[in-house]
HTML snippet that shows the backbone in 3Dmol.js (N, CA, C, O; Angstrom):
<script src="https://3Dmol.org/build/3Dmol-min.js"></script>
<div id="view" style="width:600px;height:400px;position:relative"></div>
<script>
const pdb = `
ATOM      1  N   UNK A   1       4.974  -9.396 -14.173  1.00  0.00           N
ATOM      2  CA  UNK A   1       5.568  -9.969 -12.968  1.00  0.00           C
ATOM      3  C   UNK A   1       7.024  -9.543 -12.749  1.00  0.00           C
ATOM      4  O   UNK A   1       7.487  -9.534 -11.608  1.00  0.00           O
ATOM      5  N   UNK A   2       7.843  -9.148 -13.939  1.00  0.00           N
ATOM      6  CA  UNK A   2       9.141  -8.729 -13.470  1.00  0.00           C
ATOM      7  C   UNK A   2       9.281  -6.975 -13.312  1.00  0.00           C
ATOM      8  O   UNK A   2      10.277  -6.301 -13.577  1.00  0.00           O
ATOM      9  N   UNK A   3       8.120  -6.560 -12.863  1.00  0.00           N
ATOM     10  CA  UNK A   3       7.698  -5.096 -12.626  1.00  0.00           C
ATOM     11  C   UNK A   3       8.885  -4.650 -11.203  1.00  0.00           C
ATOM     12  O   UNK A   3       8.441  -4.849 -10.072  1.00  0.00           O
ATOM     13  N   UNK A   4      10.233  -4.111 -11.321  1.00  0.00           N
ATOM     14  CA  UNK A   4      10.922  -3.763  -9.791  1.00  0.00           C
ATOM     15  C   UNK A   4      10.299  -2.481  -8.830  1.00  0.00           C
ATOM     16  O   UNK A   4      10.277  -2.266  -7.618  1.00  0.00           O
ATOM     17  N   UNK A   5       9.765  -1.691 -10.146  1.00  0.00           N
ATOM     18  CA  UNK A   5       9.751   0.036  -9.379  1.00  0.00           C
ATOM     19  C   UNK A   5       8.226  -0.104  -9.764  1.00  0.00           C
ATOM     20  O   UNK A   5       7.799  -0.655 -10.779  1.00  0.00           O
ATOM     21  N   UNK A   6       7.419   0.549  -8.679  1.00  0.00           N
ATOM     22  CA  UNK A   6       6.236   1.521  -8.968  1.00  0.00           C
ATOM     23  C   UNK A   6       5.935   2.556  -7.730  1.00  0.00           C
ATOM     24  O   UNK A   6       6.210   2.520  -6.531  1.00  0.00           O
ATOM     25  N   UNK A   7       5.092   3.701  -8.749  1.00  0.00           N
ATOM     26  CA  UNK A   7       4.501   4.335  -7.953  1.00  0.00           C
ATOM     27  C   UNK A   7       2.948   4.694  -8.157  1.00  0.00           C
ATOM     28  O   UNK A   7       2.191   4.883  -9.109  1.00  0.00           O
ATOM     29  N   UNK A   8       2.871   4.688  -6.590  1.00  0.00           N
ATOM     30  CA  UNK A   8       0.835   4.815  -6.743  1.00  0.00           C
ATOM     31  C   UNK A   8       0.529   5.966  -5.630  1.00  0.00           C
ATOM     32  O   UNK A   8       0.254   5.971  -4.430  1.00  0.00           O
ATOM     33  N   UNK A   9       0.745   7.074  -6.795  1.00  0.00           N
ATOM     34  CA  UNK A   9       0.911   8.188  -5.845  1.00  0.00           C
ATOM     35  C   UNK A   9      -0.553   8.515  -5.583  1.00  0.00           C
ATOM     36  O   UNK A   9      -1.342   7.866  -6.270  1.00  0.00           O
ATOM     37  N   UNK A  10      -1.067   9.378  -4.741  1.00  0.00           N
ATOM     38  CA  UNK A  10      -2.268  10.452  -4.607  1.00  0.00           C
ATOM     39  C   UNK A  10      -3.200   9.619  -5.447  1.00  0.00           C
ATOM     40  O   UNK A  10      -3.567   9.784  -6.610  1.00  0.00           O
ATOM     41  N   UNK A  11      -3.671   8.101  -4.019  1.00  0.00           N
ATOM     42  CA  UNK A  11      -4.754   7.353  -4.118  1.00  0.00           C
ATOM     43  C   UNK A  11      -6.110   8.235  -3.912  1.00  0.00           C
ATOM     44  O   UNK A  11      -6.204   9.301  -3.303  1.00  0.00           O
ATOM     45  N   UNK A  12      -7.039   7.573  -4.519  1.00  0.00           N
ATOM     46  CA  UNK A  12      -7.716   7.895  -4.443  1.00  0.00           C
ATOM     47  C   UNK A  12      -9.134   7.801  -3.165  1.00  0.00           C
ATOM     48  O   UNK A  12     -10.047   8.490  -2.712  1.00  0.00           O
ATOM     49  N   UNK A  13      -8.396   6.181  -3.010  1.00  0.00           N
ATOM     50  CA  UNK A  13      -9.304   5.482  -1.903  1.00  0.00           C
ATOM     51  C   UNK A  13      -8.839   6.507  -0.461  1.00  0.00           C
ATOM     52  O   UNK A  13      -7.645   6.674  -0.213  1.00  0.00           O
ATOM     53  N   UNK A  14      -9.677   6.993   0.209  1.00  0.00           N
ATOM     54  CA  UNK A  14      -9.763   7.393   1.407  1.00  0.00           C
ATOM     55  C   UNK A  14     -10.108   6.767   2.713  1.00  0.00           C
ATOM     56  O   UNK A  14     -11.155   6.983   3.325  1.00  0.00           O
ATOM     57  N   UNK A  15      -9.203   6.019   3.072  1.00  0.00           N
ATOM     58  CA  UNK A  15      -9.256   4.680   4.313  1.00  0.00           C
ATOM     59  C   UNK A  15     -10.275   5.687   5.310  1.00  0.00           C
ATOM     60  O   UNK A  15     -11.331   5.230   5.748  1.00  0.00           O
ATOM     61  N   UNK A  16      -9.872   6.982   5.587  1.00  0.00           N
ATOM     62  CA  UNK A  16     -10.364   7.797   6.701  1.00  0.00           C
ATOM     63  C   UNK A  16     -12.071   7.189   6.891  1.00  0.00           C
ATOM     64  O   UNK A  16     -12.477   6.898   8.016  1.00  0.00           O
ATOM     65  N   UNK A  17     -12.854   7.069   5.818  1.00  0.00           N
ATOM     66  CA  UNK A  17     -14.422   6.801   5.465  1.00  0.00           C
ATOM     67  C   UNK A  17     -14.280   5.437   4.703  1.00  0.00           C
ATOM     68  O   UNK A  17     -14.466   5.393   3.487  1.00  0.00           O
ATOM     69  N   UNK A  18     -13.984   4.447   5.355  1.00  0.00           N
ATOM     70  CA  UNK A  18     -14.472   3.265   4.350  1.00  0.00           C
ATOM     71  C   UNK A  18     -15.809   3.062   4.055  1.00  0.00           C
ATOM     72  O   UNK A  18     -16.737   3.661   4.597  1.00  0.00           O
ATOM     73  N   UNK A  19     -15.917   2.118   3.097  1.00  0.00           N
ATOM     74  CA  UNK A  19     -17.342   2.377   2.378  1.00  0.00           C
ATOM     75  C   UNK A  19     -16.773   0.620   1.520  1.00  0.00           C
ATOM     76  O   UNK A  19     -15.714   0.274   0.997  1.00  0.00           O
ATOM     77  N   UNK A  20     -17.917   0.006   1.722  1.00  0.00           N
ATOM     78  CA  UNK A  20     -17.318  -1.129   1.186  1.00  0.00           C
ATOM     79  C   UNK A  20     -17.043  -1.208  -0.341  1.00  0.00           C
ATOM     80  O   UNK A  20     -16.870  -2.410  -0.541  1.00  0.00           O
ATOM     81  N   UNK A  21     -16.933  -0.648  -1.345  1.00  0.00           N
ATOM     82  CA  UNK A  21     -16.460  -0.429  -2.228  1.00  0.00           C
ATOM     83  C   UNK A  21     -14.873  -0.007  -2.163  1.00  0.00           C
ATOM     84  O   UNK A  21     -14.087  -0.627  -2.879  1.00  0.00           O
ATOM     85  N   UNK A  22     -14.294   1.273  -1.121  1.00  0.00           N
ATOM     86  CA  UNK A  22     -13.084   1.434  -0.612  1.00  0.00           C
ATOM     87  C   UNK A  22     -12.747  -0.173  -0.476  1.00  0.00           C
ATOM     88  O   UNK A  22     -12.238  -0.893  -1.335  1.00  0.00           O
ATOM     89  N   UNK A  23     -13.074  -0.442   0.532  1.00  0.00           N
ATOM     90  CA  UNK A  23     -12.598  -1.737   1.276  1.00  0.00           C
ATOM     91  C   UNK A  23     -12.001  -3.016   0.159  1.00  0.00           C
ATOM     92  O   UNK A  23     -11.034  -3.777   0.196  1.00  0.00           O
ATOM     93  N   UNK A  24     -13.143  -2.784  -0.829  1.00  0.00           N
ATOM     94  CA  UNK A  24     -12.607  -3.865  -2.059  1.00  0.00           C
ATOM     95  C   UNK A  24     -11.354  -3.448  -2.451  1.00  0.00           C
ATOM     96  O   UNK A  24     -10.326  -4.125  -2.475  1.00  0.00           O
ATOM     97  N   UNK A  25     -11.519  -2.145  -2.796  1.00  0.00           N
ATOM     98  CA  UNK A  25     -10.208  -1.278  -4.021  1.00  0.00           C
ATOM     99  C   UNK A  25      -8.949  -1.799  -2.730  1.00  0.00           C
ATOM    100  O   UNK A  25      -7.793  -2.025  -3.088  1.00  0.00           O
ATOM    101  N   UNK A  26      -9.225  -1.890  -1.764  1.00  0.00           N
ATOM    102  CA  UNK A  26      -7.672  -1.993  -0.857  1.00  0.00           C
ATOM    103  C   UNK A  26      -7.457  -3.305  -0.836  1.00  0.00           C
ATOM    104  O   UNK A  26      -6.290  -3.665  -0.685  1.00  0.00           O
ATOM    105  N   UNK A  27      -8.559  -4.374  -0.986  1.00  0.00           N
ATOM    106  CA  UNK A  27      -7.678  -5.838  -1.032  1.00  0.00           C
ATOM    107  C   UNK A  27      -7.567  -6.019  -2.469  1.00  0.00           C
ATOM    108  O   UNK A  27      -7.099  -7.120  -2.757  1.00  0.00           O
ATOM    109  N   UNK A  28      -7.868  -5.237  -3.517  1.00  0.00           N
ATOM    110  CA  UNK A  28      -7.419  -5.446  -5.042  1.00  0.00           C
ATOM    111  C   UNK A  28      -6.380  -4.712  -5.199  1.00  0.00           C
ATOM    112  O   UNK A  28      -6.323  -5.111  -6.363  1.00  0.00           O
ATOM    113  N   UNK A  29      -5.668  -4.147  -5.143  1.00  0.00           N
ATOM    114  CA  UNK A  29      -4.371  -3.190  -4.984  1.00  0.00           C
ATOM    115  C   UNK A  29      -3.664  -4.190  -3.936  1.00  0.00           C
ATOM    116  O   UNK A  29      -2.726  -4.727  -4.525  1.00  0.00           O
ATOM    117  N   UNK A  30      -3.754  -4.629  -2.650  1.00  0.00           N
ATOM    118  CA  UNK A  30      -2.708  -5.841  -2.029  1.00  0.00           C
ATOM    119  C   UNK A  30      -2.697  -7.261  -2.900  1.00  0.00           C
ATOM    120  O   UNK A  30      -1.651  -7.828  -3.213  1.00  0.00           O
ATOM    121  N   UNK A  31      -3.880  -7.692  -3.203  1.00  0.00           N
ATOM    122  CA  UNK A  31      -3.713  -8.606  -4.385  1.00  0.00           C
ATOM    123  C   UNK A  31      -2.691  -8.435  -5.339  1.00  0.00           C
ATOM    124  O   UNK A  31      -1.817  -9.277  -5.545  1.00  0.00           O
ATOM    125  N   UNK A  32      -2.790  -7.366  -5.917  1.00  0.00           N
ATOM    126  CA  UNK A  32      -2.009  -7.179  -7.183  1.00  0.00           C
ATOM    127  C   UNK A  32      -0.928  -6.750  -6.948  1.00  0.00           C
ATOM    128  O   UNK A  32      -0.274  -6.695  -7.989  1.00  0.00           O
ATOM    129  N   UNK A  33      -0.438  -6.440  -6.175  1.00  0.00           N
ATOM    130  CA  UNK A  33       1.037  -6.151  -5.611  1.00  0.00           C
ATOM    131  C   UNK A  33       1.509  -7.693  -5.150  1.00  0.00           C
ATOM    132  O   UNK A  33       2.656  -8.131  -5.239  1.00  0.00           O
ATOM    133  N   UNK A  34       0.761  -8.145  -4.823  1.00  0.00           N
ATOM    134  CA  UNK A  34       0.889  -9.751  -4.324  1.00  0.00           C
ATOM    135  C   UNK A  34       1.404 -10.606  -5.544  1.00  0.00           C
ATOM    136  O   UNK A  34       1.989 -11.660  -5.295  1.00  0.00           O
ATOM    137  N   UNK A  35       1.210 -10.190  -6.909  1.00  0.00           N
ATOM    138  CA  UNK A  35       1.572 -10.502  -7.967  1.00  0.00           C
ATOM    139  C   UNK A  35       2.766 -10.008  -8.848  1.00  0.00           C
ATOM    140  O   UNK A  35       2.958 -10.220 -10.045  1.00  0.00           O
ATOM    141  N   UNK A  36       3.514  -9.302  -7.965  1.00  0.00           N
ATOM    142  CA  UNK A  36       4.381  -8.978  -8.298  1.00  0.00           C
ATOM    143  C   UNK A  36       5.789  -9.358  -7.732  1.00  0.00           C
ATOM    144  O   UNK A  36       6.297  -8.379  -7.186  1.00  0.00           O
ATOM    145  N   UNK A  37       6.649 -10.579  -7.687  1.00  0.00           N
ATOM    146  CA  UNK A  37       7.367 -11.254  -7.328  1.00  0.00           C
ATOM    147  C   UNK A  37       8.357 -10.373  -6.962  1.00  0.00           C
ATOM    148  O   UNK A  37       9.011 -10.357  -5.919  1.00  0.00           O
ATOM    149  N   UNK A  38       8.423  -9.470  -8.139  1.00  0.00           N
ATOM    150  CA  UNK A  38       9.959  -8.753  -8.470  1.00  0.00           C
ATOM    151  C   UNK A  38      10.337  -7.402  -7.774  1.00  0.00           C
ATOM    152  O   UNK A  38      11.438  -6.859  -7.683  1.00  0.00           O
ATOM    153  N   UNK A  39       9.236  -7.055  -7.357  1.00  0.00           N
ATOM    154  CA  UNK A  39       8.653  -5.388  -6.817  1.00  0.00           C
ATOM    155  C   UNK A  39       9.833  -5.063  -6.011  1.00  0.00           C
ATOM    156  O   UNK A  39       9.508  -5.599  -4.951  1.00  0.00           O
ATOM    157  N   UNK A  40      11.067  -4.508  -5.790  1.00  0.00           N
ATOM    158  CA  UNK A  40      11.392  -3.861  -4.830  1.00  0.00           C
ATOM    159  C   UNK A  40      11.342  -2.780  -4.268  1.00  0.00           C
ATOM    160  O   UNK A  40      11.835  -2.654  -3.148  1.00  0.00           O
ATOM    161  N   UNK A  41      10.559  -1.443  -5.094  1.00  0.00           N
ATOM    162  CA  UNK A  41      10.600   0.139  -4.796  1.00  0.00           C
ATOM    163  C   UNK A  41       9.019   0.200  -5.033  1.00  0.00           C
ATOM    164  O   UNK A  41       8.615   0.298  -6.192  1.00  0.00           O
ATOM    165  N   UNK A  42       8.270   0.156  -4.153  1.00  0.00           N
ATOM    166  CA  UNK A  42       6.958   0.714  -4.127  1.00  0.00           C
ATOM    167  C   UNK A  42       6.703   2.515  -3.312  1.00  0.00           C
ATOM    168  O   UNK A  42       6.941   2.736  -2.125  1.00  0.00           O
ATOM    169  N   UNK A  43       6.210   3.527  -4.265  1.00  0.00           N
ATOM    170  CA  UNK A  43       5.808   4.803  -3.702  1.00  0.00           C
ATOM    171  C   UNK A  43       4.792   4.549  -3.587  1.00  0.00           C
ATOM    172  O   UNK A  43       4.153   3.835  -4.361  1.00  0.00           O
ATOM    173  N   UNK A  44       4.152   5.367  -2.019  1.00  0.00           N
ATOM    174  CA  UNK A  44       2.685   5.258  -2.194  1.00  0.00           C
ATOM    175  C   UNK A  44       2.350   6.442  -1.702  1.00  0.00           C
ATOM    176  O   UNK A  44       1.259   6.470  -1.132  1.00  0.00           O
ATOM    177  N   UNK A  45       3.289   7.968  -1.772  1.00  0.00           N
ATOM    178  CA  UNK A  45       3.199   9.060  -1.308  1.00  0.00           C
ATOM    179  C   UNK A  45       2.437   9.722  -1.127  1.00  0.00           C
ATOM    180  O   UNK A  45       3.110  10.720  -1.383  1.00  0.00           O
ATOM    181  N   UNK A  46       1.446  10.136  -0.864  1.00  0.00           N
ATOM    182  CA  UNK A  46       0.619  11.491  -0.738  1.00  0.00           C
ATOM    183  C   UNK A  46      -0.778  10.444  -0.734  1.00  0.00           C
ATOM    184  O   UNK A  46      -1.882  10.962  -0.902  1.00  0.00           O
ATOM    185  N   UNK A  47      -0.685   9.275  -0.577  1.00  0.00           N
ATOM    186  CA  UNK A  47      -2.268   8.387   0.163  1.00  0.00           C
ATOM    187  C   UNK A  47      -2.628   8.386   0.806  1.00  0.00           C
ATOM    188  O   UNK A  47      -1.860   8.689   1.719  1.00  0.00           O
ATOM    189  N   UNK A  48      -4.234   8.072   1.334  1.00  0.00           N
ATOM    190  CA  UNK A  48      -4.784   8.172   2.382  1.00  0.00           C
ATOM    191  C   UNK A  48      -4.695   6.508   2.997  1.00  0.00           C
ATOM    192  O   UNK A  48      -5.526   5.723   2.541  1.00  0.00           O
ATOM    193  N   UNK A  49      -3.791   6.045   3.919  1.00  0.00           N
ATOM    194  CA  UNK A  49      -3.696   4.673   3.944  1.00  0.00           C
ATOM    195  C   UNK A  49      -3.279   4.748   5.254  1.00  0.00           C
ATOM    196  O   UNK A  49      -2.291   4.076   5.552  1.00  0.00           O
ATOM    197  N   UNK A  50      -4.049   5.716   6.486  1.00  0.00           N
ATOM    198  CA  UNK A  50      -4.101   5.955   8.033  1.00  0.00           C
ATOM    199  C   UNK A  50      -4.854   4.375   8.201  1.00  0.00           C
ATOM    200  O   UNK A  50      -6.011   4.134   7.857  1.00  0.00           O
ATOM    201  N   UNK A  51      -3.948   3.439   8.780  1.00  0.00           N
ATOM    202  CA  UNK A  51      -4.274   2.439   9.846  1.00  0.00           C
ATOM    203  C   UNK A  51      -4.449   1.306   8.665  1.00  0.00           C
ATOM    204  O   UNK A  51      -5.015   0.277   9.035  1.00  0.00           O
ATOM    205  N   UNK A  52      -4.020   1.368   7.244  1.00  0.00           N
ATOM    206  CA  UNK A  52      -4.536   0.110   6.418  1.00  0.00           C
ATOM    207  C   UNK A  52      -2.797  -0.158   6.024  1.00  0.00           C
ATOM    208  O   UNK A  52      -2.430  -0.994   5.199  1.00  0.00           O
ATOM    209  N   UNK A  53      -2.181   0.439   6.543  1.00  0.00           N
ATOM    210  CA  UNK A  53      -0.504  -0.096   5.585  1.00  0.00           C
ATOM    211  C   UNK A  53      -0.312  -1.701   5.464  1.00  0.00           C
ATOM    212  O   UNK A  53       0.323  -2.183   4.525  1.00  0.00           O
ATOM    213  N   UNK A  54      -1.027  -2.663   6.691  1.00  0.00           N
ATOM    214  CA  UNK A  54      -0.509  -3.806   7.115  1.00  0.00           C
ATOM    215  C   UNK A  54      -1.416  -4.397   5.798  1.00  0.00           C
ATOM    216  O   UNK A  54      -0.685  -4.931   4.964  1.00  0.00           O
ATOM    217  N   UNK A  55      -2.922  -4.409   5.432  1.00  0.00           N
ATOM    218  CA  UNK A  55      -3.591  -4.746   4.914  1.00  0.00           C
ATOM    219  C   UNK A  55      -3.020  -4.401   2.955  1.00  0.00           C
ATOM    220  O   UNK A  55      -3.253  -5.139   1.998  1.00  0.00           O
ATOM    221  N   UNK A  56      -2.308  -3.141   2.947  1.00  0.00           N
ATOM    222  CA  UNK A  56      -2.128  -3.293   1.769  1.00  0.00           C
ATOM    223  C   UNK A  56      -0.585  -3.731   0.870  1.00  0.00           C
ATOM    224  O   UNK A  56      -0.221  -3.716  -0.305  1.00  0.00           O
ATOM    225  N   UNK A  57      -0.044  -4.071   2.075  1.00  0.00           N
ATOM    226  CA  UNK A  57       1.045  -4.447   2.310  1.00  0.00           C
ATOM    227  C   UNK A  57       1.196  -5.783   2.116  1.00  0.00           C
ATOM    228  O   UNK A  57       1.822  -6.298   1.189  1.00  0.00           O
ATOM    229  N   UNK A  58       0.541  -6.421   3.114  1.00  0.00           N
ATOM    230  CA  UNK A  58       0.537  -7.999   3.497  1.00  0.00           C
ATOM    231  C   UNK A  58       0.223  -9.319   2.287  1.00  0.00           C
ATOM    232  O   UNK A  58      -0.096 -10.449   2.656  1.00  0.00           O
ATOM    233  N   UNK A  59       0.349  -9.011   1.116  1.00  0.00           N
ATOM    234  CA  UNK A  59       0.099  -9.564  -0.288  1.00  0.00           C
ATOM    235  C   UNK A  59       1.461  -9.856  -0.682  1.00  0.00           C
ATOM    236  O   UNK A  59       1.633 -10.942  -1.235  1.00  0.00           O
ATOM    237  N   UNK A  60       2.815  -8.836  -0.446  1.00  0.00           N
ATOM    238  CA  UNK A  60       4.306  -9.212  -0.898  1.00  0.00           C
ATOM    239  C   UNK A  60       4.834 -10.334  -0.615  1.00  0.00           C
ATOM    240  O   UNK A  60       4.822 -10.901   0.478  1.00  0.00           O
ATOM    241  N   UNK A  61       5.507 -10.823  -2.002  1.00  0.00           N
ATOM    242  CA  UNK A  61       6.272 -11.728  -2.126  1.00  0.00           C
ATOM    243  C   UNK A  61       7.533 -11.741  -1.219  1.00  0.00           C
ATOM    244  O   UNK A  61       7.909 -12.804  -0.725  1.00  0.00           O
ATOM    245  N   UNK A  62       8.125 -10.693  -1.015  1.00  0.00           N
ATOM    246  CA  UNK A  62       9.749 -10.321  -0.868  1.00  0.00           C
ATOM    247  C   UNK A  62       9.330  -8.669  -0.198  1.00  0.00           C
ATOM    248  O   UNK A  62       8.477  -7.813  -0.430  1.00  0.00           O
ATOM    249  N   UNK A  63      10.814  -8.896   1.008  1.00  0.00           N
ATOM    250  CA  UNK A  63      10.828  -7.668   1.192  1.00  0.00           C
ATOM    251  C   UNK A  63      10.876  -6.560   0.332  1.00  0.00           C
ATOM    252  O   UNK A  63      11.290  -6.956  -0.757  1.00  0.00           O
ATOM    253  N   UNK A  64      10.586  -5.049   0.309  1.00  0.00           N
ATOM    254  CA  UNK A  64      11.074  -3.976  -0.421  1.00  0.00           C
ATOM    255  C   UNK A  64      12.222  -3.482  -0.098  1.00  0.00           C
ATOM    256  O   UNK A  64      12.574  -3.691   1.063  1.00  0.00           O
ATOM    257  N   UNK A  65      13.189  -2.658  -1.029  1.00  0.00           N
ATOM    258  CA  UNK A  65      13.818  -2.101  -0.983  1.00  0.00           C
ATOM    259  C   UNK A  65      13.762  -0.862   0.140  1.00  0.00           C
ATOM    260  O   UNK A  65      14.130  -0.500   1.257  1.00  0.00           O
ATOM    261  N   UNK A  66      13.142  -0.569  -0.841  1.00  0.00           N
ATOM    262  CA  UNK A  66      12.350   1.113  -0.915  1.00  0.00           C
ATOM    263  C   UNK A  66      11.234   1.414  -0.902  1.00  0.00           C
ATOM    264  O   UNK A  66      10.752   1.671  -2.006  1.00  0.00           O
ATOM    265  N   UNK A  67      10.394   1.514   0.220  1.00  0.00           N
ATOM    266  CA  UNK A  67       8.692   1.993   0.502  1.00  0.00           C
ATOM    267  C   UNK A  67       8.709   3.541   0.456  1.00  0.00           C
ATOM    268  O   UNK A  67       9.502   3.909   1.323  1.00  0.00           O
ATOM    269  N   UNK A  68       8.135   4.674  -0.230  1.00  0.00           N
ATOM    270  CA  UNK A  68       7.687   5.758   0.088  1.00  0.00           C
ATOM    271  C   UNK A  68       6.423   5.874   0.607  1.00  0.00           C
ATOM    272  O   UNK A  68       5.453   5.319   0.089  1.00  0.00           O
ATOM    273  N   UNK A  69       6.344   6.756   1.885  1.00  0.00           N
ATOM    274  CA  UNK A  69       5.179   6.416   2.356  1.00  0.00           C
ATOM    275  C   UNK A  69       4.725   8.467   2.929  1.00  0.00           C
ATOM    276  O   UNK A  69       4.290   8.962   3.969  1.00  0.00           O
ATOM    277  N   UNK A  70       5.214   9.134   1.346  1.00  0.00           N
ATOM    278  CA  UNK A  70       5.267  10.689   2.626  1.00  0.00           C
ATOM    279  C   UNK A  70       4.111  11.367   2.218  1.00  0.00           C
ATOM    280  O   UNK A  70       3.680  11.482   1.071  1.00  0.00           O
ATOM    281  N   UNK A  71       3.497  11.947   3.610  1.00  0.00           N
ATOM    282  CA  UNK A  71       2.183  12.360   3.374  1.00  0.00           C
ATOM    283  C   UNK A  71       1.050  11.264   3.498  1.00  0.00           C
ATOM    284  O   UNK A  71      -0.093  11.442   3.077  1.00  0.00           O
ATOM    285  N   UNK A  72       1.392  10.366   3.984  1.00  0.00           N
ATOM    286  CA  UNK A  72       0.074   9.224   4.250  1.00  0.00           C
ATOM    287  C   UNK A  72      -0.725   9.215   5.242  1.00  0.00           C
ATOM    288  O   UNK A  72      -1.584   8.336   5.314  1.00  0.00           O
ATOM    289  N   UNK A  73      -0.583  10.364   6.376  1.00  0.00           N
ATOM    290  CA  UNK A  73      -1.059   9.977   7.853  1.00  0.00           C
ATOM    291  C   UNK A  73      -0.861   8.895   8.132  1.00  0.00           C
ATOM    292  O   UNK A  73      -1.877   8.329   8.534  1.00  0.00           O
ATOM    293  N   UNK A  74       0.165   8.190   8.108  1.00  0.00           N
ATOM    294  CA  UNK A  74       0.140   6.813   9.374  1.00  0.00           C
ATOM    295  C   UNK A  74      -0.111   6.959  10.449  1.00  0.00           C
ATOM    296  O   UNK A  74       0.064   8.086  10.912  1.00  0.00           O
ATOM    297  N   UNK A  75      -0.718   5.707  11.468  1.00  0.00           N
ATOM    298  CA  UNK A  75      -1.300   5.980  12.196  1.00  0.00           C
ATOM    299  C   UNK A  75      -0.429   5.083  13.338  1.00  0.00           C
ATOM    300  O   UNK A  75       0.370   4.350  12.755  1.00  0.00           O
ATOM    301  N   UNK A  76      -0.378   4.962  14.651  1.00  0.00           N
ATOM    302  CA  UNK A  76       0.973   3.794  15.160  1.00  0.00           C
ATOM    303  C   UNK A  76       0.607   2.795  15.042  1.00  0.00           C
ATOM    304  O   UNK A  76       1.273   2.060  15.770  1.00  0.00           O
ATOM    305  N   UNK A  77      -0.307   2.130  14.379  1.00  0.00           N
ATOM    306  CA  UNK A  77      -0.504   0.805  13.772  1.00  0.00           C
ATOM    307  C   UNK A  77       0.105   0.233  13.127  1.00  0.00           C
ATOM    308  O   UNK A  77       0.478  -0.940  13.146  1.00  0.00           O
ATOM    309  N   UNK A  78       0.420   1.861  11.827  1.00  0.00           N
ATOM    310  CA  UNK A  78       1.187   1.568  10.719  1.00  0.00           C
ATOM    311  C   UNK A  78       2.334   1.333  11.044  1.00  0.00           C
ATOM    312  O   UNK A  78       3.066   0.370  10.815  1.00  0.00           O
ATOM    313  N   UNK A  79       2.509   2.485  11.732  1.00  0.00           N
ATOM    314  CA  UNK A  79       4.224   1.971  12.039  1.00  0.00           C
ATOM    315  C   UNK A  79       4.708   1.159  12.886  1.00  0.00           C
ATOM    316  O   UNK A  79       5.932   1.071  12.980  1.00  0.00           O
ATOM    317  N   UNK A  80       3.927   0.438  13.635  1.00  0.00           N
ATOM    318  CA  UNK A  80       4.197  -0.944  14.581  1.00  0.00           C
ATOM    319  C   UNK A  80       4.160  -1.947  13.369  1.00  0.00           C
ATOM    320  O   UNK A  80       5.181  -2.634  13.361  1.00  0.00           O
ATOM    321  N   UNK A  81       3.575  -2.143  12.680  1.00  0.00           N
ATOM    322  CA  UNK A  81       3.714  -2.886  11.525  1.00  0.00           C
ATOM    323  C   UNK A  81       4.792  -2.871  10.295  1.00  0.00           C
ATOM    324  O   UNK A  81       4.910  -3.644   9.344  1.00  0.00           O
ATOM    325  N   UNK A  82       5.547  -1.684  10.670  1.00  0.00           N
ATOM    326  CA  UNK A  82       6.479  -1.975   9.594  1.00  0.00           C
ATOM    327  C   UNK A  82       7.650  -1.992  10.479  1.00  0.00           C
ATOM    328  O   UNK A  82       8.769  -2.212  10.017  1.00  0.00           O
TER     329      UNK A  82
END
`;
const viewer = $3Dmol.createViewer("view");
viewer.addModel(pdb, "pdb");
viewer.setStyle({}, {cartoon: {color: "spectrum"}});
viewer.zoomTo();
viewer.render();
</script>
């Protein structure tokens, strides 16, 4: 729980084709970030997370510092949401 920095680079889950198995892995990854009180620097560089940022996002305790988000295809969902 006093975890500040991570990175979760070059996911594996591919939002582009969900598949309800995807769909789980993305609310277990916002869960568990949800468990992290302390988190301020999350990377999530080079993921496929076109149109899910709000969903894997929406679990934080506290704002971030520092989001890396390069190479993700966002989609203007994403970025109306952040």
């Amino acid at each position: 729980p006093e975890l500040r920095s991570l990175k979760l680079q070059h996911s594996k889950v591919d939002v582009r084709h969900l598949t309800t198995e995807s769909d789980i892995r993305i609310l277990c990854v916002a869960r568990k970030l949800g468990m992290l009180p302390s988190l301020r620097e999350l990377n999530l560089g080079s993921s496929r997370l076109s149109g899910n940022l709000r969903q894997i996002l929406c679990d934080l305790q506290a704002p971030l510092e520092s989001l890396e988000l390069a190479f993700c295809s966002l989609v203007p969902a994403d970025l109306a949401f952040l």
